[in-house]
PLY file of the C-alpha trace (Angstrom):
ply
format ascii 1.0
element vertex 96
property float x
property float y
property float z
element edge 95
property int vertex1
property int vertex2
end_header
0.00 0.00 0.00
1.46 3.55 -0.99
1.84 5.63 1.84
1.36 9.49 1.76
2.05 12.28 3.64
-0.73 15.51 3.63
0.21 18.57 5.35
-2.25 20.68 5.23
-3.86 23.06 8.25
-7.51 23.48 7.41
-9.28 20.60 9.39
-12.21 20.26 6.76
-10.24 20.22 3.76
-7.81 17.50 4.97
-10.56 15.67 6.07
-12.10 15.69 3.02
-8.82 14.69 1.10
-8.03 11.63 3.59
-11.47 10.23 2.66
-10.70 10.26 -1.03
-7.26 8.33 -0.83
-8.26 6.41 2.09
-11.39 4.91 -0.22
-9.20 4.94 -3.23
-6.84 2.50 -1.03
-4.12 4.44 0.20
-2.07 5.10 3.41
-2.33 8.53 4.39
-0.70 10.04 7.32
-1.71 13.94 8.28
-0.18 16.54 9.76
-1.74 20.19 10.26
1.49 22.53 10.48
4.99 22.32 8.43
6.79 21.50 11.96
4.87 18.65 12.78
4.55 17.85 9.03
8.25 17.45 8.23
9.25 16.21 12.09
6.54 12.99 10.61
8.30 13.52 6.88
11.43 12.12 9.08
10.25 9.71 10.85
8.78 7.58 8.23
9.09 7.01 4.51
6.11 7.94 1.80
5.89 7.67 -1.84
4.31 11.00 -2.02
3.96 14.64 0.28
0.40 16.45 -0.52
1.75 19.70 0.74
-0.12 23.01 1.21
2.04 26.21 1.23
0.28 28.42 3.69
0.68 26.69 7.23
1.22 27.68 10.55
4.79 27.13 12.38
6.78 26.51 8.95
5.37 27.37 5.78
4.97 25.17 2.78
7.83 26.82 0.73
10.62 26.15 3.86
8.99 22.56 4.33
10.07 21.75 0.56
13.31 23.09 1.23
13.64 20.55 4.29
12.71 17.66 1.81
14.92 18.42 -0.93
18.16 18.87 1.32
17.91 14.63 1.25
14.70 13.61 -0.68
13.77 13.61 -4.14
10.32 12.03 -3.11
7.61 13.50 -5.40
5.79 16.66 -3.78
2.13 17.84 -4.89
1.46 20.99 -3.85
-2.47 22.64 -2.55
-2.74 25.75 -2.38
-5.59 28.77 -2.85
-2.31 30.89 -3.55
-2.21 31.63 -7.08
0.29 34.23 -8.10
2.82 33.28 -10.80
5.80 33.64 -8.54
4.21 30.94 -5.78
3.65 28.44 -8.99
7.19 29.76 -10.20
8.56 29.03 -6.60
6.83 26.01 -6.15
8.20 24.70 -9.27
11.51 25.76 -8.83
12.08 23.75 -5.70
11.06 20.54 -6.87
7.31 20.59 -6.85
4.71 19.48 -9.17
0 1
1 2
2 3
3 4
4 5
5 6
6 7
7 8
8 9
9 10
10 11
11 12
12 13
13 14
14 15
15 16
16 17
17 18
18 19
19 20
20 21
21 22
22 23
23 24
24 25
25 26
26 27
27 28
28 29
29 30
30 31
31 32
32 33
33 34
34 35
35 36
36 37
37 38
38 39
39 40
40 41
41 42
42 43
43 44
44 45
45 46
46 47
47 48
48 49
49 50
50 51
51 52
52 53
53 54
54 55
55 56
56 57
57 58
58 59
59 60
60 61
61 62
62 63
63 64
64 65
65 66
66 67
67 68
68 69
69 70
70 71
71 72
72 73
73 74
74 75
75 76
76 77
77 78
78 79
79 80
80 81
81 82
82 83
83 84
84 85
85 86
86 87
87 88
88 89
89 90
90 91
91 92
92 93
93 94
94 95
């Protein structure tokens, strides 16, 4: 069973995203700021990080930065935020 990680901070929408991949058959571990979110990134391994970029504690942007120092595990990210430079950003530090 593939394992994921979701980091995301808004109760409702998480909730509703666990469902889906949960039904769909997958392993899905949560986490609802970048701290805790990366702290779980390390203690663990995943096949995929469902990431959103603005969190509480550590924002999405710094917790890609984390992964990538060691990981080039694939990283979705959700976001509202839809200014070229996030996508840009996003993109640039090994997103999808």
């Amino acid at each position: 069973m593939e394992k994921i990680l979701l980091i995301e901070d808004d109760i409702e929408i998480c909730e509703m995203i666990k469902q889906f991949f949960i039904h769909e058959g997958f392993d899905l571990i949560e986490a609802h700021n970048g701290e805790a979110g990366y702290k779980i990134f390390g203690e663990d391994s995943f096949d995929l990080v469902l990431l959103d970029i603005m969190l509480q504690k550590l924002d999405g942007f710094n917790v890609i930065q984390r992964i990538r120092t060691n990981s080039s595990l694939p990283i979705l990210i959700l976001s509202a935020r839809d200014s070229e430079f996030d996508k840009v950003s996003g993109l640039s530090m090994g997103s999808r």
